[in-house]
N, C-alpha and C positions, 0 to 999 in steps of 0.2 A: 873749427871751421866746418868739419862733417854734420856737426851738430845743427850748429845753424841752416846749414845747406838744406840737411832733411827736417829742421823744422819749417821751415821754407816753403817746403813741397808740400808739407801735411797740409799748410793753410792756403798753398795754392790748392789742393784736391779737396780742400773743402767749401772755398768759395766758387770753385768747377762745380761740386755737387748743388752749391746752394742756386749759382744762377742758373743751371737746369731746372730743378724745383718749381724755382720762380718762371720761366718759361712756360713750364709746362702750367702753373698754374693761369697765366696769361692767357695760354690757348683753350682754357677751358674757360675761363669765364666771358672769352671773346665768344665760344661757343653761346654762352648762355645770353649775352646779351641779341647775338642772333634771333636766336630762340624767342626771347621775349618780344623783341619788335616784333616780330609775326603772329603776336598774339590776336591783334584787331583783324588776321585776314579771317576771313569768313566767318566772323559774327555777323550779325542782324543788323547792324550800325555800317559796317564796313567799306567804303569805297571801292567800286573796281579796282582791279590792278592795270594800268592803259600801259603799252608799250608800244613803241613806234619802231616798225621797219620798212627802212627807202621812205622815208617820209609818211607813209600811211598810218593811221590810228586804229589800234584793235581793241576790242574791250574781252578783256580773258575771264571777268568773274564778277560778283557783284549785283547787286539788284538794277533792274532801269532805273532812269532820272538821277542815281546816284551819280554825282561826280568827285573829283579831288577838287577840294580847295586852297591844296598848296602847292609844294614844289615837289608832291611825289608822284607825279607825270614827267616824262622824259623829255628832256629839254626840245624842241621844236616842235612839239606836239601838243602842249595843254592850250596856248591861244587857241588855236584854231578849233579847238575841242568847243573851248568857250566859247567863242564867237558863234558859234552854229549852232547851239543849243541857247544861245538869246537870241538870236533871230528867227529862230523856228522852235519857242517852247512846246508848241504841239504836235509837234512832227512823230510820225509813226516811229515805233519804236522798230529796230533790227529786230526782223525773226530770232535772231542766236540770240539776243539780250532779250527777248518778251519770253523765251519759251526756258531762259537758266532757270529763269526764278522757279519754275515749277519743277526741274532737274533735280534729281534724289544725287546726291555726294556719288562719286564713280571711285568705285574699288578698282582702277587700273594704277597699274604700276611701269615707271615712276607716276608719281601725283601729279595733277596742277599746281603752280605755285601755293594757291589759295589754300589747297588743302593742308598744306606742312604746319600747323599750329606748333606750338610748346608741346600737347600731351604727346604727337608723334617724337620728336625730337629729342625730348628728357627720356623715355625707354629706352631709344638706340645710343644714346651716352651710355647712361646706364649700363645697358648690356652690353657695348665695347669694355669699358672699363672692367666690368664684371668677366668677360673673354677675356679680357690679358693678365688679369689675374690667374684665374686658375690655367692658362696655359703656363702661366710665369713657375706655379705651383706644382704643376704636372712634373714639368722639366728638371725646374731644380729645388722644390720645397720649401722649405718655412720661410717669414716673412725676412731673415738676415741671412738668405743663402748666399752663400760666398760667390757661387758662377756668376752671380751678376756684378758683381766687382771689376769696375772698369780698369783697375790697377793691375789684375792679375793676367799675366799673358795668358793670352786665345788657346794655347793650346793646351793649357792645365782647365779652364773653362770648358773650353771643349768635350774634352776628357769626362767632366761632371754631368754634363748633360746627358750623354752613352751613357755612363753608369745609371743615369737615373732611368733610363728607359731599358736598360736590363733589367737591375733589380725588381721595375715592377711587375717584366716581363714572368719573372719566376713566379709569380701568383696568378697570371694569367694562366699560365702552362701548364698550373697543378691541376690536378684530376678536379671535376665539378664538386664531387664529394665531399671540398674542405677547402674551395677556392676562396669563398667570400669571408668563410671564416679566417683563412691566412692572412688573406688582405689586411683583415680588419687590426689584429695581432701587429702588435710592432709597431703603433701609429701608421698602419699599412704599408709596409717597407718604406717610410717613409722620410720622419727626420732622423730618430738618434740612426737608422743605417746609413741613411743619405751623409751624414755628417760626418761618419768613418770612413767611409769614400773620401768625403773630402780632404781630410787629413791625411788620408796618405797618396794621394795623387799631390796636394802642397807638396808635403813632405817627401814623395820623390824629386820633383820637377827643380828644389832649391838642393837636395843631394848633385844632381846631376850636374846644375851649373859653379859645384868645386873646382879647384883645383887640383887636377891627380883622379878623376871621375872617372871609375872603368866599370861601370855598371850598364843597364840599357838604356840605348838610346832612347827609346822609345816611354812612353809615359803608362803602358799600355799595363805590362804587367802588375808598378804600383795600383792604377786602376782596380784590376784583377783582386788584387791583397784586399785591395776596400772591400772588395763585393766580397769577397769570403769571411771575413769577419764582419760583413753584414748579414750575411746568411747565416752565420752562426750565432751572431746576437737575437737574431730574429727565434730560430729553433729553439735557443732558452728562455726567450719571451714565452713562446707557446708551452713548451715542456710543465713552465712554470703555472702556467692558468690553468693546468690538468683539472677540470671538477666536475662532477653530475654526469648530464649526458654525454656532453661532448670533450669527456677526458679523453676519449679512444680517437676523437679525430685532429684534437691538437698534437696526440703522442702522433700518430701518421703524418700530422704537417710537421712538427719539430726534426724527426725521422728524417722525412723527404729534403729537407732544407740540412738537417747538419751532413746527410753524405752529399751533398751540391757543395758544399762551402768546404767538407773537406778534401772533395776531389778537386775543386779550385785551386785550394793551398798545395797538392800536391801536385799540377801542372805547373805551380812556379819553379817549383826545384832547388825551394833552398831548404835544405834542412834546419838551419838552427832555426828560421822563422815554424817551420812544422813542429820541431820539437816544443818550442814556446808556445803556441796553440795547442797541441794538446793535454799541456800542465795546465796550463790556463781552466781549458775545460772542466777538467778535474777539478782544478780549486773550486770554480764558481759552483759545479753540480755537489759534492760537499758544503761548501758554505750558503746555498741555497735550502740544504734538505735540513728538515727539521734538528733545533738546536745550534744551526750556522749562525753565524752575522748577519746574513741577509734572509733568513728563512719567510720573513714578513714584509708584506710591501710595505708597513712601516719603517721611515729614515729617516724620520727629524731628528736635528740634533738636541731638540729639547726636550723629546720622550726618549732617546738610546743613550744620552750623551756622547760626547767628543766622540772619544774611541770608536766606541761602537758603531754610529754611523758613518763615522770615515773606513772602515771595514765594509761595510755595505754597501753604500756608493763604490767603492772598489772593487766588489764582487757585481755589485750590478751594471756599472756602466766605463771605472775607471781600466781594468783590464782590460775592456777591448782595445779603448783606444790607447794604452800603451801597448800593446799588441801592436796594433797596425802603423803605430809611427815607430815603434824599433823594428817592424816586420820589413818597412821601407827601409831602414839600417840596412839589412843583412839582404835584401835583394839587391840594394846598390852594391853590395862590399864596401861601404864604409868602416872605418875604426871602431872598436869597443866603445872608447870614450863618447862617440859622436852616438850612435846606439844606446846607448847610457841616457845621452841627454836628451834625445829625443820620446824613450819612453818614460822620464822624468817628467815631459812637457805631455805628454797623453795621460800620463797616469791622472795629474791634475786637473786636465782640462774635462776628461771624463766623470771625475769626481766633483767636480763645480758643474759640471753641466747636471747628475743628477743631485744635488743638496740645492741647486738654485730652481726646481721646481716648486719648492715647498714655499710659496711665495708668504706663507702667513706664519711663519717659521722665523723668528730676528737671529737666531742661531744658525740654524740652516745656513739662512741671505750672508751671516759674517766670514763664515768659515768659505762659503761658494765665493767671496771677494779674496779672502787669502790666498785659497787656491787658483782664482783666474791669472792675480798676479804674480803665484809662483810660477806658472806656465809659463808666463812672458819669462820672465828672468832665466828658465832652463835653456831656453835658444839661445841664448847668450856661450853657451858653450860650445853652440856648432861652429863659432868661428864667423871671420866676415863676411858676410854673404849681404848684399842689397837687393836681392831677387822680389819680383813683385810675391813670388809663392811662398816665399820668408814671412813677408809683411801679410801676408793672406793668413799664416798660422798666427803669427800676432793678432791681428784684429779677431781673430776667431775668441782668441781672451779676455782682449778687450771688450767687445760687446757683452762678454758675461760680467766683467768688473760693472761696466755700466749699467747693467740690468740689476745686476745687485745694490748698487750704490741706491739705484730709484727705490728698489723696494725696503730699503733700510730708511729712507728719508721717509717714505710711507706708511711705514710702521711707528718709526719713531713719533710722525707724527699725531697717531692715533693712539698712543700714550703706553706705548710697550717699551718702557726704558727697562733694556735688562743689559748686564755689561756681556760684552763680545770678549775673542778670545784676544790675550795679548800675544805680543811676539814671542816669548820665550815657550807660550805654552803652544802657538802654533807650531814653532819651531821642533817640539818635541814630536807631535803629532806628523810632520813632514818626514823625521827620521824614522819612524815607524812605517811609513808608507813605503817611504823607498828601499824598507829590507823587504819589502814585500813584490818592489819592480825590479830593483836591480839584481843583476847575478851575474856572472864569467860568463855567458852564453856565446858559445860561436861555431866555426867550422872545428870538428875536429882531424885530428889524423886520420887516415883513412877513410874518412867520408868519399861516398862515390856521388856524385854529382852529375853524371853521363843520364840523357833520356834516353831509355829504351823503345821500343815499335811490335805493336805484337798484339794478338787477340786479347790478352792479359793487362796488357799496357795502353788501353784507347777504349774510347767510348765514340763509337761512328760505323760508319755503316760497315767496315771490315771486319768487327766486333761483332756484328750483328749476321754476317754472311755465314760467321766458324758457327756460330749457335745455330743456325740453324742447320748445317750441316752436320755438328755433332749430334741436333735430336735426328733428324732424318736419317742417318746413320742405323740409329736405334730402331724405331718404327719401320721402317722401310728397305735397311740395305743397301747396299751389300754387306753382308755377313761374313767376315771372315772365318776361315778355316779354323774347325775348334781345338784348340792348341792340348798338348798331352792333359790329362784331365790330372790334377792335382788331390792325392787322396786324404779327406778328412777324416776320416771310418779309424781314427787312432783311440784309444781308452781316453776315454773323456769326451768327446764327439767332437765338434766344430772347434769348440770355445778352447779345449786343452792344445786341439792343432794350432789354433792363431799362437796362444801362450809360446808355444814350440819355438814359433820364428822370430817371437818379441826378443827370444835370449842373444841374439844379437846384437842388440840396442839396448839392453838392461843399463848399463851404467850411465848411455843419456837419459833414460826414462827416471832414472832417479833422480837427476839434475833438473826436469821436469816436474817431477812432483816437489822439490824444495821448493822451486819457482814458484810453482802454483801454489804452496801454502797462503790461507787466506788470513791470517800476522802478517806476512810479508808484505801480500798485497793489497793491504789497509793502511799499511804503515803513514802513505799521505793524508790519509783522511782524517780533519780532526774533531768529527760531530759520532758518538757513538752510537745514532741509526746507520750510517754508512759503516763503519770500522764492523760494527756485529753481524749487518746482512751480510759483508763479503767474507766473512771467516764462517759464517752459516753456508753458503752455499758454496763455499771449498772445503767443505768438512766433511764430506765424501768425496772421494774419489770420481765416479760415476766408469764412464765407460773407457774413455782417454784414448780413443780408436785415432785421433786428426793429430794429436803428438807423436801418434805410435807409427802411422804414415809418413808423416813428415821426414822422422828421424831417417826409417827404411829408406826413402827415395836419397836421402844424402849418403850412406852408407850402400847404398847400389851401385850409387857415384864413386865410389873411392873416395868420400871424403876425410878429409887427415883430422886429426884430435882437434887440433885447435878450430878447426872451422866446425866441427859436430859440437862445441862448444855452441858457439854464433847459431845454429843451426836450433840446440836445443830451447834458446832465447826464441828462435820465432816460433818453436813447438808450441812453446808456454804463452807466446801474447793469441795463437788461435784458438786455442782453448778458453784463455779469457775473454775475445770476440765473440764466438761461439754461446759462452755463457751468459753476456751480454742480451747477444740475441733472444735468447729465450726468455729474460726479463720481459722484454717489450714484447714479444709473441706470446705469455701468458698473460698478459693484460689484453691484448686485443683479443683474443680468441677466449676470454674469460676462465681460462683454468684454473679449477682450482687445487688440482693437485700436480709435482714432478716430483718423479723419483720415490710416490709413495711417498710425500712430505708436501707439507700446505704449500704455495708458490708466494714469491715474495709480494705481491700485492695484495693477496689474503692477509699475509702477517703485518703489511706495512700502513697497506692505502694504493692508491696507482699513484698519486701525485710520488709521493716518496719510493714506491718501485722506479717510477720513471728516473728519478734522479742517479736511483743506483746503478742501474743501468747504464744510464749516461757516464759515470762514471768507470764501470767500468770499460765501458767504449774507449774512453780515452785513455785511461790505463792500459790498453791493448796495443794503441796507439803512438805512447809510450815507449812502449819495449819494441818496436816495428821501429821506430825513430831510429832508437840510438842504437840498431845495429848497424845504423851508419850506408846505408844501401837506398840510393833515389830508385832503384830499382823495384827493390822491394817493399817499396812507399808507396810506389804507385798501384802493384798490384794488389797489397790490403786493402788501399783506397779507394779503391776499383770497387772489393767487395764492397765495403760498405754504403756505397751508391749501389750495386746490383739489392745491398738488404733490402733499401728504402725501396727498388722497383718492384720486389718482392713483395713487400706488405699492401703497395699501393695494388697491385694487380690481385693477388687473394683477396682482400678488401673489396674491388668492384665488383666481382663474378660471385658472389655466394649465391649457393642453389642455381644457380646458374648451370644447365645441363644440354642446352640447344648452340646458343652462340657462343660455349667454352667449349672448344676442341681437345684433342689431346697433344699439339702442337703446343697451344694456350697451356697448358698444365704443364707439360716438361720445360718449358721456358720459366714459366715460374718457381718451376721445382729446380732450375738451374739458379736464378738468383737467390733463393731463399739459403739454397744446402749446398750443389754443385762448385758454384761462385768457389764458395770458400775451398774447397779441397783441389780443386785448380789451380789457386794462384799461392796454395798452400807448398803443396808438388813444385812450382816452378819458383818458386822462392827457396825450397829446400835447392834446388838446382843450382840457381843463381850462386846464394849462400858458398854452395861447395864447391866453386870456381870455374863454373861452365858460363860460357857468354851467353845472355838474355836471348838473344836471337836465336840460338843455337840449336838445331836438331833434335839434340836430348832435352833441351829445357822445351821445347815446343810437343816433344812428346810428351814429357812431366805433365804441363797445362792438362792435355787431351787425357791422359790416362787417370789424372784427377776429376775432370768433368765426369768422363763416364762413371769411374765410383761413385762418383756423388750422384747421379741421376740415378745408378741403379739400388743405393742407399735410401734414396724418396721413395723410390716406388716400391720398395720391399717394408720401407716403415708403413706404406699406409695399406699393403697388405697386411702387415700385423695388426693394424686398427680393426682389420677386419674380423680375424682368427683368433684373435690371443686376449688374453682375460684381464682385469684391471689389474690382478697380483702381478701378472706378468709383464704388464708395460707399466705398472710405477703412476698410472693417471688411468683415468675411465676409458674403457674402450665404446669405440662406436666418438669421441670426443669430437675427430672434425668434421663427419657425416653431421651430428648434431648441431655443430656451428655453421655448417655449411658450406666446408672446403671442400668440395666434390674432387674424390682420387682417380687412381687411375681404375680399379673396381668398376665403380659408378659411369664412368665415360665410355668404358670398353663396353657394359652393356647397354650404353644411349645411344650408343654408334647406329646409322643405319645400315653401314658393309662392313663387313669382317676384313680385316687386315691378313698378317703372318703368321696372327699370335694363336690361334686357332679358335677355340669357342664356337657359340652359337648366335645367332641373329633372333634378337626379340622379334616375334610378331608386332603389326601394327598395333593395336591394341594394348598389349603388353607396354608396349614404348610408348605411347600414349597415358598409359596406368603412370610409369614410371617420373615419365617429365613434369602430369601433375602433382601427384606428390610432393616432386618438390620442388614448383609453384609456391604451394601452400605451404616451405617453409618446413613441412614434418608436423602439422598442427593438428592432423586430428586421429585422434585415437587406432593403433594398427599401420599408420604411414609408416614407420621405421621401419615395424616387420615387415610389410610388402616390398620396400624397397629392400631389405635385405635378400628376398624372395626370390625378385626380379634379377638381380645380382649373380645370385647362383645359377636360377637358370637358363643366364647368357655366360656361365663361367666366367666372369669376371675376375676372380680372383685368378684363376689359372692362366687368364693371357697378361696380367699384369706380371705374373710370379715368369712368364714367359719375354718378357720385355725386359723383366731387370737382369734374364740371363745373356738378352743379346749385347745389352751395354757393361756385363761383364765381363763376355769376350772380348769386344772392341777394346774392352782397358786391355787386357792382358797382352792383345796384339800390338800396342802399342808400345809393351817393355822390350820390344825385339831392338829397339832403338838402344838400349843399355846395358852394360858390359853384363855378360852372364855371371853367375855366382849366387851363394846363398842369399842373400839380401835381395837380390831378384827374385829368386823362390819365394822369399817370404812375399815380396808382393802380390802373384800370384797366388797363392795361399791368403791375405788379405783379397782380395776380389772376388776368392770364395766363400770366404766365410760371409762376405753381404748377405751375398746371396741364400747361405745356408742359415742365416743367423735366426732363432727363434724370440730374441729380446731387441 
């Protein structure tokens, strides 16, 4: 009886849609017939047009002696018209009727009747028609967008439209520098994101109306899930087109968009959906880089076979969307099993939507028809649900079955009979896929799930009040009291001091360097460019100063064994974020050396740096997950949105010496480097059982900014002083690129601050801004500007700057228990400062 019932409805909602159609086709063609009667007015042939008002006759157009000879005079008005022009054929003609005829056409608006012809008429059709289109487009995208489904309730429709007018917002918002090219990227955030939206706004809205439904009310956050795995589809679309010129402005738009899409995911607050995207990432950035399954925009099935394009279509388009409809799972709190089946039904629907591109492809089209109706069949295991947003995910399949169906009957009939897959072999082909969606994934033990509040934990203007009070702090003051001065002056100078205080944390620093082994952390990778660059660039050690902090700050804490465990996991994922970073920061700033060894885009390419990169971002990502801390999700997250603002703002200002302040530069140098040892500190806190809010973790934050600001400013002193043996890469590198430090700004200044130095003459400061105008380009600019430098001390107020934000860190540890692990931080904050590598 159900059966019937809803077949019922199907062809009532289809003979609803057909007498629509029909209607609407009615009103257009009643349109056109309009249209055409009006074609005889105002030719050369054409009768007045006479209208009678209270009885009188007016002649509105037309040439004299013209009259009607039928009945297109207004009834009580054409006798008498006639009657008077036979009995007086010679009668003077009306001034308004002697002097039309020599009357030029009147451009006022509205027209006279006379004037409305067909050719006015057909363009304003036209262009209405043509206006509700692309508004229709604008809104909700391609020609089968779902928001226009009269079936599906208003408030999941609703929902689509917001998102669509966010998403495209985020190419609006991006810097001019890469706007048009982001737009353009991704079918301009437009259908395969729009379409991920749509599926998980469905896919909440028929969660929610279960039975036993304790997830949100609201539609708002599935929403949210779309957008961020639309932003993160979009960032691999661009990563992916890395080539020529504008490889460096898709890595900054890929950048900009995966920390948006991941600080998205990480306002939702569910972990096991975070953990899932960042595998995810991983997989695709692996099986995108050379020697993947999808390394090529080639995926027909008829040049990879079977296999292989269904691996590809999964890495390109099927993992999102099982992503976002088991991401809906696990924000509602639904069952494993329902989660299950839900990314069952993405997996496929993702993987037919890209195989049914390849419209000239009869393998392609066969396999995109098995997969649209294995989608359908996966709902089948959510249980009984008659929700319009059920029937919304359905049709969503349906229309790719039917798309395919057409272009199979199309092909076939242009003489490509080749046999399609049968069931058994599809059948194999679908177990393969789903060992690649399904998994155990869910809450585990101990997972915190609490949002925290805090400069650390937000991106708004409270966020933006600490920054700037922590630079102004620095530049300006007040200055805290200089605390007993900590002596380095041991055998071995600086570097044996720091060594001294690391021997309290030796046995996590070892757990740290297992971690970081680059075997271990390949293990997931199964293309051997990725597995060899990540064991190449952990196959030194390098410096390990951000694990070596970390550890300290929990061990200042009284942190117990088992948590300095947990502690030394997030040592090891900021080390791998960190390393991350400099992938993509040597591709943009073109280095070609770190660490005295070639940089990975030298050895690889940028397209394939970038991938690795990417990879290991979400590797870092990773291990930030599963320590099971919303906490400390957020504040990683955090970083990785502050990198993206980082690159963006270096990027606009190069050579840029008038309108970049020294504001402008520690704000930068706070998101690029700072970022990270803030929310590093206050994660070690978190970690070691202090509440997020808390006094000590709110110092942690602050005593981590100021190291890291005074860690900038002392590295790009070194760019100035120290030799290429010594820094591992060319000195003079970002002067040359055009990252103007703190050096250069202190001597563009026109007033002298705290720091001391000298005030360039006009002239001089004049010398110096041209220069670098011009970029560094002509013969002797580098040395003069090195010139101008020293003799505004440059270097010596910047070496004076990172000692005030040395102190401010140190005064900040007054916040935590005393003891040697305190000491040693202090003793780190001086060694920044002292450090000569």
């Amino acid at each position: 009886m159900k059966v019937a019932t809803h077949s019922h409805g199907q062809r009532l909602l289809r003979m609803m849609k057909r007498s629509r159609r029909l209607a609407g086709s009615i009103v257009i063609a009643v349109a056109f017939a309009v249209a055409a009667s009006l074609v005889r007015i105002g030719q050369p042939d054409a009768p007045p047009l006479v209208t009678t008002f209270s009885g009188s006759t007016r002649i509105s157009g037309g040439s004299a002696g013209q009259l009607w000879s039928s009945g297109s005079v207004a009834e009580g008005g054409r006798s008498a018209l006639a009657d008077a022009t036979a009995e007086r054929p010679m009668a003077a003609k009306p001034r308004s009727v002697e002097n039309s005829a020599m009357q030029k056409p009147s451009l006022d608006w509205p027209p006279p009747a006379a004037s409305l012809t067909w050719p006015r008429w057909l363009p304003f059709l036209a262009a209405a028609y043509a206006g509700v289109q692309g508004i229709r487009r604008k809104l909700l995208g391609g020609a089968e967008a779902v928001a226009l489904d009269p079936a599906l309730p208003w408030s999941v429709r609703w929902e689509l439209i917001k998102s669509r007018k966010e998403l495209r917002a985020k190419g609006t918002s991006a810097p001019r520098s890469f706007r048009s090219m982001l737009k353009e990227s991704a079918d301009t955030l437009e259908e395969m994101p729009a379409l991920l939206v749509t599926v998980a706004v469905l896919a909440g809205d028929a969660l929610r109306r279960q039975k036993g439904y304790s997830g949100p009310n609201s539609l708002n956050p599935f929403r949210r899930l779309g957008e961020a795995q639309a932003l993160l589809f979009t960032a691999g679309r661009l990563h992916l087109g890395m080539k020529g010129d504008i490889g460096q402005m898709r890595l900054l738009g890929g950048d900009f968009l995966f920390a948006e899409g991941q600080w998205t995911m990480a306002e939702l607050g569910s972990l096991p959906a975070i953990r899932c995207t960042c595998q995810m990432i991983r997989d695709v950035s692996d099986g995108c880089s050379e020697g993947g399954a999808a390394a090529t925009s080639e995926g027909k099935l008829g040049i990879l076979g079977a296999k292989a394009a269904l691996r590809a279509a999964y890495l390109r388009a099927g993992a999102y969307f099982a992503m976002v409809a088991g991401g809906a799972g696990w924000v509602s709190g639904a069952p494993v099993a329902t989660v299950q089946a839900l990314r069952r039904y993405g997996a496929a629907l993702g993987c037919a939507m890209k195989l049914a591109q390849y419209h000239d492809d009869l393998l392609s089209q066969d396999m995109a028809l098995w997969l649209a109706r294995s989608a359908q069949e996966a709902l089948a295991a959510i249980g009984p649900n008659d929700s319009g947003a059920l029937s919304g995910m359905r049709r969503l399949a349906f229309r790719l079955e039917r798309s395919c169906k057409a272009s199979l009957k199309t092909l076939e009939r242009s003489g490509n009979a080749v046999q399609g897959l049968s069931f058994g072999e599809f059948s194999e082909l679908q177990r393969e896929l789903e060992q690649a969606v399904l998994f155990n994934e869910g809450a585990k033990p101990g997972d915190d799930e609490t949002m925290a509040a805090g400069p650390g934990f937000q991106r708004d203007s409270v966020a933006e009040k600490e920054l700037e009070h922590l630079i102004s702090s620095g530049l300006y003051g007040p200055f805290p009291e200089p605390a007993a001065p900590v002596s380095l002056k041991v055998e071995g100078g600086p570097k044996a001091a720091m060594d001294g205080s690391l021997k309290l944390i030796g046995r996590e620093l070892l757990e740290v360097n297992r971690l970081l082994d680059g075997a271990l952390l390949s293990e997931p990778a199964l293309t051997d460019v990725v597995r060899k660059e990540v064991i190449e660039l952990f196959s030194t050690s390098g410096k390990r100063l951000r694990p070596a902090l970390v550890l300290l700050v929990a061990r200042a804490l009284g942190a117990p064994t088992e948590k300095l465990q947990r502690v030394a996991s997030l040592a090891a994922s900021i080390e791998v974020l960190h390393c991350a970073s400099l992938v993509h920061d040597d591709i943009l700033d073109a280095s070609e050396l770190r660490r005295g060894v070639p940089t990975s885009h030298m050895r690889l390419g940028e397209r394939q740096a970038t991938l690795v990169g990417d990879f290991l971002f979400a590797t870092a990502s990773c291990l930030v997950a599963e320590l099971g801390s919303m906490s400390v999700v957020l504040l990683i997250s955090k970083v990785v949105a502050d990198f993206g603002r980082g690159e963006l703002a270096q990027n606009a200002v190069r050579f840029e010496a008038v309108a970049y302040s020294l504001e402008d530069y520690l704000a930068k140098s706070f998101y690029k480097t700072a970022s990270l040892l803030a929310a590093a500190c206050q994660a070690a806190a978190v970690l070691s059982g202090v509440a997020p809010d808390s006094k000590e973790a709110g110092a942690c934050y602050r005593f981590g900014a100021y190291i890291g600001l005074a860690f900038q400013v002392v590295d790009d002193v070194l760019d100035f002083t120290s030799t290429e043996e010594e820094l591992g890469k060319p000195a003079l590198a970002d002067l040359k690129e055009g990252n103007l430090s703190a050096p250069v700004l202190f001597a563009a200044q026109t007033e002298l601050g705290s720091h001391g130095g000298k005030a360039l003459g006009s002239a001089h400061r004049r010398e110096l801004v041209m220069c670098l105008e011009r970029r560094l380009s002509e013969d002797g600019d580098l040395e003069r500007v090195m010139a101008l430098v020293a003799e505004a001390d440059g270097v010596a107020q910047s070496k004076s700057l990172a000692r005030n934000f040395a102190d401010l860190a140190v005064a900040e540890l007054a916040a935590l228990p005393e003891g040697e692990a305190r000491r040693g931080l202090c003793i780190f904050a001086e060694f920044v400062v002292a450090r000569t590598y």
